[in-house]
N, C-alpha and C positions, 0 to 999 in steps of 0.2 A: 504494500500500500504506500500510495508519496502520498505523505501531509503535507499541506504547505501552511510554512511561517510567516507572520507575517510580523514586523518588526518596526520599533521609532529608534529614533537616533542614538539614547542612549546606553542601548547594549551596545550597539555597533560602537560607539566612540570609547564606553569603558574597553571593552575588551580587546578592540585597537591598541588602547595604548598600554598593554599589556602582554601585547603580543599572541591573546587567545583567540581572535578571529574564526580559526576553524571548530570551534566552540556550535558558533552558529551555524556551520554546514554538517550536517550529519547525512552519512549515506539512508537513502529514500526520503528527503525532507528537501522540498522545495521551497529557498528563501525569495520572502516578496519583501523587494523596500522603496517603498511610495518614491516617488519623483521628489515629494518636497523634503522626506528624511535625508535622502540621497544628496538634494542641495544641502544641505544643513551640513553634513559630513564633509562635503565638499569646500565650503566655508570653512570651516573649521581645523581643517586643514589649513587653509594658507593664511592664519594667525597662527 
C-alpha cells in the first residue's frame, strides 16, 4: 500500500538541519509538500 504524506515546513526545516531528511521518505510512502511549504523552505534557505 503507498500512503501519502502530506507535510508543513516544519519537519522539513527541523530535520534539514539535522541532517535526518530521509526520516521523511520511507519506502511505500509518498511525500506531498504544498507549493507554498516548498517556498517557505526555499526562503529559508537563503537567510
Amino acid at each position: 500500500m503507498n500512503d501519502i504524506w502530506i507535510t508543513n515546513a516544519s519537519p522539513v526545516i527541523a530535520l534539514a538541519k539535522i541532517e535526518r531528511l530521509d526520516l521523511l521518505w520511507d519506502e511505500g510512502h509518498t511525500l506531498l509538500v504544498p507549493k507554498a511549504v516548498a517556498d517557505e523552505i526555499q526562503v529559508r534557505a537563503l537567510i
